[in-house]
N, C-alpha and C positions, 0 to 999 in steps of 0.2 A: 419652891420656885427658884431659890438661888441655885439651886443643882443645874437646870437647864440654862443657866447661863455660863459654866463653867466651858470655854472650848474644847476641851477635851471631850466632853460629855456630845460637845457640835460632832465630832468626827467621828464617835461610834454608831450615830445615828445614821450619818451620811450613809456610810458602810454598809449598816443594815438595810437602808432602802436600796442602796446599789445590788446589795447581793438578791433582793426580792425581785427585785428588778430583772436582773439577768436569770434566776428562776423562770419568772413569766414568759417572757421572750427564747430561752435555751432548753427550758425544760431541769430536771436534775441529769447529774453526770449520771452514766450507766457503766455498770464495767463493759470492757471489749467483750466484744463475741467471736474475735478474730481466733484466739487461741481453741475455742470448738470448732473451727469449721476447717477441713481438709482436703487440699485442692490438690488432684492429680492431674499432671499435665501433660503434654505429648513430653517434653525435657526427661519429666521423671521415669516414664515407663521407657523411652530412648537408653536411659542411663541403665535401667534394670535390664534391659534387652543386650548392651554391653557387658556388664557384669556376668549374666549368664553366660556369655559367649565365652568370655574370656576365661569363666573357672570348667566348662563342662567343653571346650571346642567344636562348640553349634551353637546355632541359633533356637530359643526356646519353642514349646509345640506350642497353639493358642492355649490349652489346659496350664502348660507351666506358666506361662506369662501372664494369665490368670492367676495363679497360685503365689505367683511374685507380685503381683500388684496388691494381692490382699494382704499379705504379710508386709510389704511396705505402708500399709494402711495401719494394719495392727498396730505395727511401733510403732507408727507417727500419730496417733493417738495416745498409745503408752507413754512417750515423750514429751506429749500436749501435755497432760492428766501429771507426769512429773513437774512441767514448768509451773501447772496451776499450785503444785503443793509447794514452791518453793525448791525442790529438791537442788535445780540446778545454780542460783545464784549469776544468772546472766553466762556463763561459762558455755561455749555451743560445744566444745572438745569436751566434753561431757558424756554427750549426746546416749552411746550405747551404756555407759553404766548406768544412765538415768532412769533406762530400761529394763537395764538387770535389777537395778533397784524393783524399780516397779514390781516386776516379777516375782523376786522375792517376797515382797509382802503379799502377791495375791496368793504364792504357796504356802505362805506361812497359814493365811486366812482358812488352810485347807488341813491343817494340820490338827490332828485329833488325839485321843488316850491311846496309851501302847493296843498292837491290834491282839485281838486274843488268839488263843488255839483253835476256837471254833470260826471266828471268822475265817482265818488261817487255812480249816478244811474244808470251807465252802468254795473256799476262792480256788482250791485244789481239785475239788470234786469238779466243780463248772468249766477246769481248762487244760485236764488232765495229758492234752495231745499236746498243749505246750512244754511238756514236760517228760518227754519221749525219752527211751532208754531206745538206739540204734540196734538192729538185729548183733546177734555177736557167732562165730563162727567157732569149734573147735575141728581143727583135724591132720592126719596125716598125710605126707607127700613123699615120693620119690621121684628126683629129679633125674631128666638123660636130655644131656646136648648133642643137638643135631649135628653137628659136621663132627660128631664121631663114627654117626651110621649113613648118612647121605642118604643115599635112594631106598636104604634098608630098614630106614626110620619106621616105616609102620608097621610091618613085618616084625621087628622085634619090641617096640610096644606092645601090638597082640601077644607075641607070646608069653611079654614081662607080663601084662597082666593076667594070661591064664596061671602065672605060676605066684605069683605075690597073694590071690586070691587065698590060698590057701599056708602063706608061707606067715613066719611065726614073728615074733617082733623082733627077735635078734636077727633075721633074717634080713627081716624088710631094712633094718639099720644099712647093712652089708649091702643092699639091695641098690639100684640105678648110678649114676656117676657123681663125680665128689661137687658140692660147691658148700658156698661160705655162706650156708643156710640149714637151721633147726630141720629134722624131722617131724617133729611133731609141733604145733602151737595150740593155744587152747585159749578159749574165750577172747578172741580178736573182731574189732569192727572189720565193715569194710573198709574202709577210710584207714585200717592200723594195714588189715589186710596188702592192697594198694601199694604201703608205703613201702611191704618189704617184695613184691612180687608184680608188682604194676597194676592198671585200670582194667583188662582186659580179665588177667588171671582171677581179681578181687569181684570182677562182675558175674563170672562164670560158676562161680565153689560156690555162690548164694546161692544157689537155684540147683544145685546138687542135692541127689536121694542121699538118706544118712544109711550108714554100716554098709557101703558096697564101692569097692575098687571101682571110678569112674577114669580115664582116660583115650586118649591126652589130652591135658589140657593145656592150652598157650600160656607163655608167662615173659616176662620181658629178657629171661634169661634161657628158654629154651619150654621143653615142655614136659609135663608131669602125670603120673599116676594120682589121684587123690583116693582120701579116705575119710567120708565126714562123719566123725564122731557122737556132733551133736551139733544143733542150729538153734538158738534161744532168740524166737522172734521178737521184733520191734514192741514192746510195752512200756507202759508208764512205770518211771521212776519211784522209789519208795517216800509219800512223803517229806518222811524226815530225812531225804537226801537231799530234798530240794527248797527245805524250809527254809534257807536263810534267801536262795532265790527268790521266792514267794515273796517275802516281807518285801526285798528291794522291788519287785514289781507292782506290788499295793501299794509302795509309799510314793513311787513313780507317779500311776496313775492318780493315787489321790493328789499331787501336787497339778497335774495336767490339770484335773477337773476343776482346781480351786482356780486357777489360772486363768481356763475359758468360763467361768463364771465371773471369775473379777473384768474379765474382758468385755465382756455380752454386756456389763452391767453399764461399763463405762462407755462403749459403743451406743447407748441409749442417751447418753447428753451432746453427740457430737453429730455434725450434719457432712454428709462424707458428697463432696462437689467432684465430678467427673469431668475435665475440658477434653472433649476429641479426642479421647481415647481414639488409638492407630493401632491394627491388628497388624 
């Protein structure tokens, strides 16, 4: 009984009924719910609709503006979902690495044991057209510039070719007018083709019969007799040409996947508030 006379002992008592007190009447504190809830507003989509303007010089289609609203949604949940871990420390110039953060770790969450050789040939078997080997083109040429012959230009193509048909490789060397180009080239893309002969020449020798003198044909330098040796069509690549391709593209995608899983996960605790959205 001498304990509750001590004053001291008065003022912890006080206290405690005060705090029961405001219990009763306030309820317990709750944490904010501010930090889950995500409000897009005519400002914000204004802002994104400028940004788009100003990096691609138009204004976006509804599909983009869409597409920009949701990703502006994404982060700003990923930056929520950062401020709840602490990541940022009050700091708002933060903001985009709190996000790379974020990301990071939902990659990391994605990351698994070295991928094997078989997985490796499945992921190869199932995408084989990603991994295309370009047609490739072997063959010969003899070139003749036009303002040598002028109006006689065709007339002596036919006859070059009724005589090249049959004329010998040191012939064909000796054979049409000089320029600062091979006779012969061998295993070339279109695209190598192209670069030494133009879009025109490089379009036309694809779709040439092989072992038969075709001309003329246009070139950015005049025009030609061809002779296609051999045409080795567009196939897939030998795996182990493109195995170290492969692994970057699985480890790619495994990190996307970990990514929108970490995303979808976190999108389930947050309430995503639309104001007036403006098309």
């Amino acid at each position: 009984m001498e304990l509750f006379k001590k004053s001291w002992v008065h003022v912890i008592i006080a206290g405690v009924i005060i705090g029961v007190a405001w219990l009763l009447v306030f309820g317990p504190k709750l944490p904010s719910q501010d930090r889950q809830r995500v409000i897009v507003t005519n400002d914000d989509v204004n802002f994104l609709k400028a940004s788009w303007q100003k990096t691609w010089q138009r204004p976006p289609t509804e599909e983009e503006l869409s597409s920009a609203v949701l990703n502006y949604v994404r982060d700003e949940v990923l930056y929520r979902e950062a401020l709840n871990r602490n990541f940022d420390q009050n700091n708002a110039m933060v903001r985009r690495s709190l996000i790379m953060q974020m990301n990071m770790i939902a990659e990391g969450q994605g990351r698994s044991s070295d991928m094997d050789d078989a997985s490796i040939s499945a992921y190869y078997d199932l995408r084989k057209e990603k991994f295309m080997q370009p047609s490739r083109v072997s063959f010969i040429h003899v070139y003749y510039n036009p303002d040598n012959y002028q109006e006689s230009l065709d007339a002596h193509i036919n006859s070059e070719l009724q005589k090249i048909a049959t004329a010998t490789e040191e012939e064909i060397q000796q054979s049409g007018d000089p320029i600062m180009l091979e006779k012969r080239y061998d295993i070339l893309t279109q695209i190598d083709v192209a670069n030494q002969f133009g879009e025109t020449f490089a379009t036309e020798i694809m779709d040439l019969p092989e072992k038969e003198w075709i001309g003329p044909v246009p070139s950015a330098y005049g025009v030609h007799l061809v002779y296609i040796t051999s045409i080795t069509p567009e196939s897939p690549a030998p795996l182990e040409a493109v195995k170290d391709e492969i692994l970057r593209e699985m480890e790619y995608e495994e990190k996307e996947a970990a990514k929108e899983q970490f995303y979808t996960e976190l999108m389930r605790q947050y309430s995503i508030v639309y104001l007036s959205l403006i098309h």
